[in-house]
MARVOMAR-122838 format. One record per atom (N, C-alpha, C, O): x, y, z; residue in one letter. Coordinates in nm, 3 decimals, padded with zeros to 5 digits. Layout:
{{X,Y,Z},"a"} ...
This chain:
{{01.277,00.551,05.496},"x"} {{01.295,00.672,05.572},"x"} {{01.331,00.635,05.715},"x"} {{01.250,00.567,05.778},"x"} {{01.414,00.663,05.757},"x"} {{01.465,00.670,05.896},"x"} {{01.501,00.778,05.996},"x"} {{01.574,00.775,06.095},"x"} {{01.391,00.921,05.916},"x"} {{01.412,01.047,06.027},"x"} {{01.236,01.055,06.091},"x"} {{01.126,01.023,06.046},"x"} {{01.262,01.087,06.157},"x"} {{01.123,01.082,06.238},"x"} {{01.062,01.214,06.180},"x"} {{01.131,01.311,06.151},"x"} {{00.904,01.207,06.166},"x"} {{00.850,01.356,06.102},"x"} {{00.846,01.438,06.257},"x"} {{00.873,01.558,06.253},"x"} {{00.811,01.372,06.400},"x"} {{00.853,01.443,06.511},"x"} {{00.981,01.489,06.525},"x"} {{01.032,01.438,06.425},"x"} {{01.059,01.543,06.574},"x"} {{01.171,01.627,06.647},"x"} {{01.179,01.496,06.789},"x"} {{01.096,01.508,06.880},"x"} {{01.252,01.411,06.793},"x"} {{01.299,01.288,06.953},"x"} {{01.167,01.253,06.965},"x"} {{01.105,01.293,07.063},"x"} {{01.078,01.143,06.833},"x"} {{00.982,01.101,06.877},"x"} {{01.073,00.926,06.842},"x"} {{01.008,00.824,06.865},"x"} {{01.161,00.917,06.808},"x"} {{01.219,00.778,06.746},"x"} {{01.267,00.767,06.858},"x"} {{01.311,00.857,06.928},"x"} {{01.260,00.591,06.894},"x"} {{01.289,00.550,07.029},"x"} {{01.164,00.566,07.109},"x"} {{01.152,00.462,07.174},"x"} {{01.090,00.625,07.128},"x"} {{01.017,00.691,07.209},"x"} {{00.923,00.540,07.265},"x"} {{00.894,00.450,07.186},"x"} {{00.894,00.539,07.392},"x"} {{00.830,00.431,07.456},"x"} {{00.749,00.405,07.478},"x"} {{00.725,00.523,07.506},"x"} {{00.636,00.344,07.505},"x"} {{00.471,00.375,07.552},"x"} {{00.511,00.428,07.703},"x"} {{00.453,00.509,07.775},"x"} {{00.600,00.371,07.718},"x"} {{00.618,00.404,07.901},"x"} {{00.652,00.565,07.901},"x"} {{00.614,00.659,07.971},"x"} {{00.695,00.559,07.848},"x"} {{00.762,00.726,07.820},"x"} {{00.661,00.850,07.812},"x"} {{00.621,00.945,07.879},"x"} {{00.644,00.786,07.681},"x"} {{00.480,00.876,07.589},"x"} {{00.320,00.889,07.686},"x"} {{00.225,00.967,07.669},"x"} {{00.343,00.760,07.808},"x"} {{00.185,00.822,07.857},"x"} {{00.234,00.816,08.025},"x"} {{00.168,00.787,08.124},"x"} {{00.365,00.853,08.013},"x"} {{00.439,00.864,08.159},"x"} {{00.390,00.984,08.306},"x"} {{00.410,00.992,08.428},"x"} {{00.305,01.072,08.177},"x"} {{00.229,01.175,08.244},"x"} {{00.062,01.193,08.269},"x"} {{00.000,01.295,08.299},"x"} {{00.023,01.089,08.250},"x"} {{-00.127,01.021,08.219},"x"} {{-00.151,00.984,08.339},"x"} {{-00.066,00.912,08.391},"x"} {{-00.269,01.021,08.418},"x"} {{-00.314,00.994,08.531},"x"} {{-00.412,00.923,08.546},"x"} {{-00.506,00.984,08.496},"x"} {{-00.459,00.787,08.602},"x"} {{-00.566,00.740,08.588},"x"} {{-00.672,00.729,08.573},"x"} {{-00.711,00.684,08.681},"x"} {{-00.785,00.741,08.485},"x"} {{-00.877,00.804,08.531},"x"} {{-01.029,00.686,08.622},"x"} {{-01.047,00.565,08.607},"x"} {{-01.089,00.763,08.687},"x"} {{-01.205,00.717,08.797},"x"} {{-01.324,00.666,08.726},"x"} {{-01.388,00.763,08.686},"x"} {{-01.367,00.583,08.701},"x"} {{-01.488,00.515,08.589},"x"} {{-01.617,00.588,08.688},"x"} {{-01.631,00.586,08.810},"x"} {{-01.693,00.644,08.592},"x"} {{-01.779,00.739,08.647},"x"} {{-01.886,00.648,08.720},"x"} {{-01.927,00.546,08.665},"x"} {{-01.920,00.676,08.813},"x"} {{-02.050,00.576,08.871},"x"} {{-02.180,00.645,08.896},"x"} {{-02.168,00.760,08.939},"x"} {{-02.336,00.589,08.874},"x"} {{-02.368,00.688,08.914},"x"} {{-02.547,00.597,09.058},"x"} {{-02.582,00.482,09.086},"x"} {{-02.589,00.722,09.094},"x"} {{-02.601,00.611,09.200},"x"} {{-02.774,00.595,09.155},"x"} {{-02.819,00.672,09.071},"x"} {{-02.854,00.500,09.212},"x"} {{-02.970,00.465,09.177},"x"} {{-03.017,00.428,09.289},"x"} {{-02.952,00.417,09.394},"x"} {{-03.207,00.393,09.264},"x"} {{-03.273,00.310,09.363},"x"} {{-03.365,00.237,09.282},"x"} {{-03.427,00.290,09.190},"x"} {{-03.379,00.092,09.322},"x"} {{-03.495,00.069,09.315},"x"} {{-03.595,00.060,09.329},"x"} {{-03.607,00.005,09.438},"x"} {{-03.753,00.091,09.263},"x"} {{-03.855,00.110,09.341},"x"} {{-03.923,-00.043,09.403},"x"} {{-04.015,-00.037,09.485},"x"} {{-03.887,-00.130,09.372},"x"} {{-03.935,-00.296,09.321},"x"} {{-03.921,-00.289,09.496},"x"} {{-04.019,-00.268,09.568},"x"} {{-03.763,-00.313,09.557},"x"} {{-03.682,-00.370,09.666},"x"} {{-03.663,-00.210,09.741},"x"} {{-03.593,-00.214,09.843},"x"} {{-03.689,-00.144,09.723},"x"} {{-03.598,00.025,09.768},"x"} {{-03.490,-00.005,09.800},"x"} {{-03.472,00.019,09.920},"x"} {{-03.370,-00.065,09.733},"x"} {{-03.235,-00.074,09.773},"x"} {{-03.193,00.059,09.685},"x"} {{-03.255,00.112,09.592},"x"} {{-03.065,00.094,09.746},"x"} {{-03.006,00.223,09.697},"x"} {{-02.890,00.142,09.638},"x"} {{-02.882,00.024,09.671},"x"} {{-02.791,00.199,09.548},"x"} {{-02.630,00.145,09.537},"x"} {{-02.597,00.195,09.406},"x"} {{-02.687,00.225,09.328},"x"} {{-02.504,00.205,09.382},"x"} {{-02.402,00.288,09.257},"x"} {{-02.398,00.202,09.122},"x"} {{-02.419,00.080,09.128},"x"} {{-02.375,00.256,09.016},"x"} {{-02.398,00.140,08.854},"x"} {{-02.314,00.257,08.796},"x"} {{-02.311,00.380,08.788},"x"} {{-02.228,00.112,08.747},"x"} {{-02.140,00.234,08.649},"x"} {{-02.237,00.253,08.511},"x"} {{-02.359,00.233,08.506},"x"} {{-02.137,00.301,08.388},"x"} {{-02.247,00.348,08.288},"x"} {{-02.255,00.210,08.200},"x"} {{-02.347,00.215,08.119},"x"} {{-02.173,00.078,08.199},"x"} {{-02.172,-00.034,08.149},"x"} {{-02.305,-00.053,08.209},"x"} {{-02.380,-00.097,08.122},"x"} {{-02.357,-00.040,08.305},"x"} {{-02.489,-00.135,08.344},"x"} {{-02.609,-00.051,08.318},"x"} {{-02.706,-00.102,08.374},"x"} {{-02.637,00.047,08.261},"x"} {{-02.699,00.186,08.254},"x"} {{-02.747,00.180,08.049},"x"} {{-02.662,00.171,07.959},"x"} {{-02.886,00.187,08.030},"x"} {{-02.944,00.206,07.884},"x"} {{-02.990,00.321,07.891},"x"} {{-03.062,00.324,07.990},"x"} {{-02.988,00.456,07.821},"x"} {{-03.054,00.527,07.759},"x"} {{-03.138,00.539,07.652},"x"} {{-03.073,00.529,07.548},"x"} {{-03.276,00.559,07.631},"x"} {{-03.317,00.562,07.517},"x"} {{-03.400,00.733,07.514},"x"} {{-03.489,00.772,07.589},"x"} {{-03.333,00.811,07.400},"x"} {{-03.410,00.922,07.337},"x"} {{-03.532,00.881,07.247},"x"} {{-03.550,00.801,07.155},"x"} {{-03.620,00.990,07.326},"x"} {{-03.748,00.954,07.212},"x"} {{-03.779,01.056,07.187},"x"} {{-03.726,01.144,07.254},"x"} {{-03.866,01.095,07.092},"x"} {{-03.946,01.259,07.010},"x"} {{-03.992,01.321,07.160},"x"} {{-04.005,01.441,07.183},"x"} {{-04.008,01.236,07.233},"x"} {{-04.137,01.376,07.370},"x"} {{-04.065,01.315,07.489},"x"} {{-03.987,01.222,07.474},"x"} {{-04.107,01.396,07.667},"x"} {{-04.047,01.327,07.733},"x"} {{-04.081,01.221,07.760},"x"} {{-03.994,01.141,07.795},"x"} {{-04.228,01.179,07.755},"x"} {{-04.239,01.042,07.761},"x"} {{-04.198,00.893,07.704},"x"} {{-04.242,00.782,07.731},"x"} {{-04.102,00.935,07.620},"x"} {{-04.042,00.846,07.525},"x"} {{-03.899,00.843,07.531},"x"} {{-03.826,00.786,07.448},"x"} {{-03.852,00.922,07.659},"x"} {{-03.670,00.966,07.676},"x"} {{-03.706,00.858,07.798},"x"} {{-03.819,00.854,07.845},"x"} {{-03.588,00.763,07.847},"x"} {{-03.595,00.698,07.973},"x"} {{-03.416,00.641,07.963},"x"} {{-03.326,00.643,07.878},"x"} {{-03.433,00.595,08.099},"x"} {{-03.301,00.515,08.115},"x"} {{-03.358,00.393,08.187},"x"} {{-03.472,00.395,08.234},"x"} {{-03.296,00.309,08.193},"x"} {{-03.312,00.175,08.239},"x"} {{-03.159,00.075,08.318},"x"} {{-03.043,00.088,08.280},"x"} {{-03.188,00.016,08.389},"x"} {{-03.074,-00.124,08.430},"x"} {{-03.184,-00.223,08.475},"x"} {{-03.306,-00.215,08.462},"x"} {{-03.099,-00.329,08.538},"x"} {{-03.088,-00.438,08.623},"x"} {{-03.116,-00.446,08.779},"x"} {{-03.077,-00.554,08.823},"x"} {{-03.162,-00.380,08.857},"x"} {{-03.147,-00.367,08.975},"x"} {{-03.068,-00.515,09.041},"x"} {{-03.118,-00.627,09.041},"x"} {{-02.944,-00.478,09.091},"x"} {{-02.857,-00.551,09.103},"x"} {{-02.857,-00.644,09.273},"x"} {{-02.789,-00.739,09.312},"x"} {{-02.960,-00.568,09.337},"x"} {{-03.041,-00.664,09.448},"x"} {{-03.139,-00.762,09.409},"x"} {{-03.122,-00.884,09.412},"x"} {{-03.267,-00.685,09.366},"x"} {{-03.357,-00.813,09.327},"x"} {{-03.353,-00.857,09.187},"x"} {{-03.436,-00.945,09.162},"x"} {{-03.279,-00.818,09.089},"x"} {{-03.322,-00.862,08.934},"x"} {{-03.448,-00.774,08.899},"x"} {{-03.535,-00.802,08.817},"x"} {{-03.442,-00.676,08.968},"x"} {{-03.592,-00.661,08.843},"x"} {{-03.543,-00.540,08.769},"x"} {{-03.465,-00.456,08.813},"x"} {{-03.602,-00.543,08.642},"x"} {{-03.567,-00.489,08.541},"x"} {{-03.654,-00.319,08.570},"x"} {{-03.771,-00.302,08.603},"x"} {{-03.548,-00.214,08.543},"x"} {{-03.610,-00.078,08.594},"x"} {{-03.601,00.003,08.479},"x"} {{-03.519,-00.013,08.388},"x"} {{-03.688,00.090,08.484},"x"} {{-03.722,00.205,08.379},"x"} {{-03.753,00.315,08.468},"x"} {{-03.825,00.298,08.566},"x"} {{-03.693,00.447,08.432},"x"} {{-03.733,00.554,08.439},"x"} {{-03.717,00.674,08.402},"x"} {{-03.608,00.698,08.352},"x"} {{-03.805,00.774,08.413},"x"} {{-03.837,00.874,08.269},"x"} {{-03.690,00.949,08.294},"x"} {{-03.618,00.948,08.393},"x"} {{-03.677,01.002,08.189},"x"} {{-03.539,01.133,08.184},"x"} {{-03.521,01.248,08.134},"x"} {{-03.519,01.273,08.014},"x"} {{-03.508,01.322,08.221},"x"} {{-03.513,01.483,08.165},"x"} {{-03.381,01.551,08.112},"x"} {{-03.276,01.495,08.143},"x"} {{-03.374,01.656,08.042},"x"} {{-03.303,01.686,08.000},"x"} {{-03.117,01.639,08.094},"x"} {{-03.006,01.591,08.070},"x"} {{-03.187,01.688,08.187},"x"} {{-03.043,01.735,08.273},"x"} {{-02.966,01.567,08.319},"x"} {{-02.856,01.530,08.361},"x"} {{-03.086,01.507,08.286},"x"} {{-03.061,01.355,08.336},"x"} {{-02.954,01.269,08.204},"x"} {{-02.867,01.183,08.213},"x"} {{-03.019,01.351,08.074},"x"} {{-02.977,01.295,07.980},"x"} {{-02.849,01.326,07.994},"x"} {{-02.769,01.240,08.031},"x"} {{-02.813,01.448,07.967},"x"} {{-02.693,01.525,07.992},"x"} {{-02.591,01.491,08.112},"x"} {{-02.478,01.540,08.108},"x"} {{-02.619,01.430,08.188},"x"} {{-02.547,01.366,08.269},"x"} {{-02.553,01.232,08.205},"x"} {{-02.550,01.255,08.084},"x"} {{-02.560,01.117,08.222},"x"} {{-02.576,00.978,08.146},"x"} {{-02.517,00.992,08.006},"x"} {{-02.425,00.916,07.977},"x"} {{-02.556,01.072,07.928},"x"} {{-02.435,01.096,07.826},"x"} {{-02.283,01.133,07.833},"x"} {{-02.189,01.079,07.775},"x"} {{-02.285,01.244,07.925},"x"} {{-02.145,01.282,07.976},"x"} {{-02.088,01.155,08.021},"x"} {{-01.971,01.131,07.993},"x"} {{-02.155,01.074,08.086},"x"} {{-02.105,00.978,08.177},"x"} {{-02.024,00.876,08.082},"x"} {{-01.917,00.824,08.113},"x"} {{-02.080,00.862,07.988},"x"} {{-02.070,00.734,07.905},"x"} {{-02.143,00.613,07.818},"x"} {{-02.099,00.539,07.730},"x"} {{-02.292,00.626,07.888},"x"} {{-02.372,00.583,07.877},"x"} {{-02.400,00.544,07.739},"x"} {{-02.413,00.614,07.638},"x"} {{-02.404,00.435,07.754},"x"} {{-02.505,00.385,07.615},"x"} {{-02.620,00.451,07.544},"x"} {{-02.703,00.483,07.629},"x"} {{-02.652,00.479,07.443},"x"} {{-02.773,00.565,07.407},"x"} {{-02.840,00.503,07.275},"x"} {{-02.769,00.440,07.196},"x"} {{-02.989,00.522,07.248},"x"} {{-03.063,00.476,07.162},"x"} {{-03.125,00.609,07.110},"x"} {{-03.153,00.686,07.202},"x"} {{-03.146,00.644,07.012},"x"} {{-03.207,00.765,06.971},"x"} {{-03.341,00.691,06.885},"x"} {{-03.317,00.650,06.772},"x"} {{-03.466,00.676,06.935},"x"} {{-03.577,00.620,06.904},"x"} {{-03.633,00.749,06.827},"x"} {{-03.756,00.753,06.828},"x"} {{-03.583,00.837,06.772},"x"} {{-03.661,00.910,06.685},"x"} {{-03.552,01.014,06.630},"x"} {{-03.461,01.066,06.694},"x"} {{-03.589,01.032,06.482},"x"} {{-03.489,01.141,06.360},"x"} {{-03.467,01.263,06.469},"x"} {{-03.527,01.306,06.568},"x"} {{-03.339,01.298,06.390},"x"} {{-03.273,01.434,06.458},"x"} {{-03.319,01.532,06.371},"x"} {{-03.340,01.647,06.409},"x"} {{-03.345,01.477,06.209},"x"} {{-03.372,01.587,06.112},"x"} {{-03.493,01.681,06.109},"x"} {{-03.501,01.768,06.022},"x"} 
């Protein structure tokens, strides 16, 4: 077969096809640590979510990227909902069913 099932999609270029594609901004989001109290931004690569059955069992976590120390803290709905939107990695520590 040599007709295209598009209407002028044959030939067509990557340069062409995402010629109208605008870059997009890798979401960042900002933190503190309680360890050092340094403040500073983490994209969602450096960022863990874990869902659990209650709120005490929902948290997010990183690296604090001043002193190394490893951070946890609790997450509420609206927190989740952001960190998910974002991109974030997620663990669901308990059934949806």
């Amino acid at each position: 077969m040599s007709e295209s099932a598009t209407p002028g999609a044959q030939g067509m270029t990557a340069a062409v096809a995402f010629a109208g594609m605008r870059s997009v901004t890798p979401v960042v989001f900002r933190a503190g640590c309680p360890d050092c109290r340094e403040r500073f931004e983490l994209t969602a690569s450096a960022l863990r979510l874990a869902i659990g059955a209650t709120s005490r069992t929902t948290f997010y976590s990183f690296t604090c990227p001043a002193c190394g120390a490893a951070v946890r803290k609790p997450a509420g709905e609206r927190i989740v909902e952001l960190l998910t939107g974002g991109g974030v990695r997620t663990l669901r520590l308990h059934s949806t069913v």
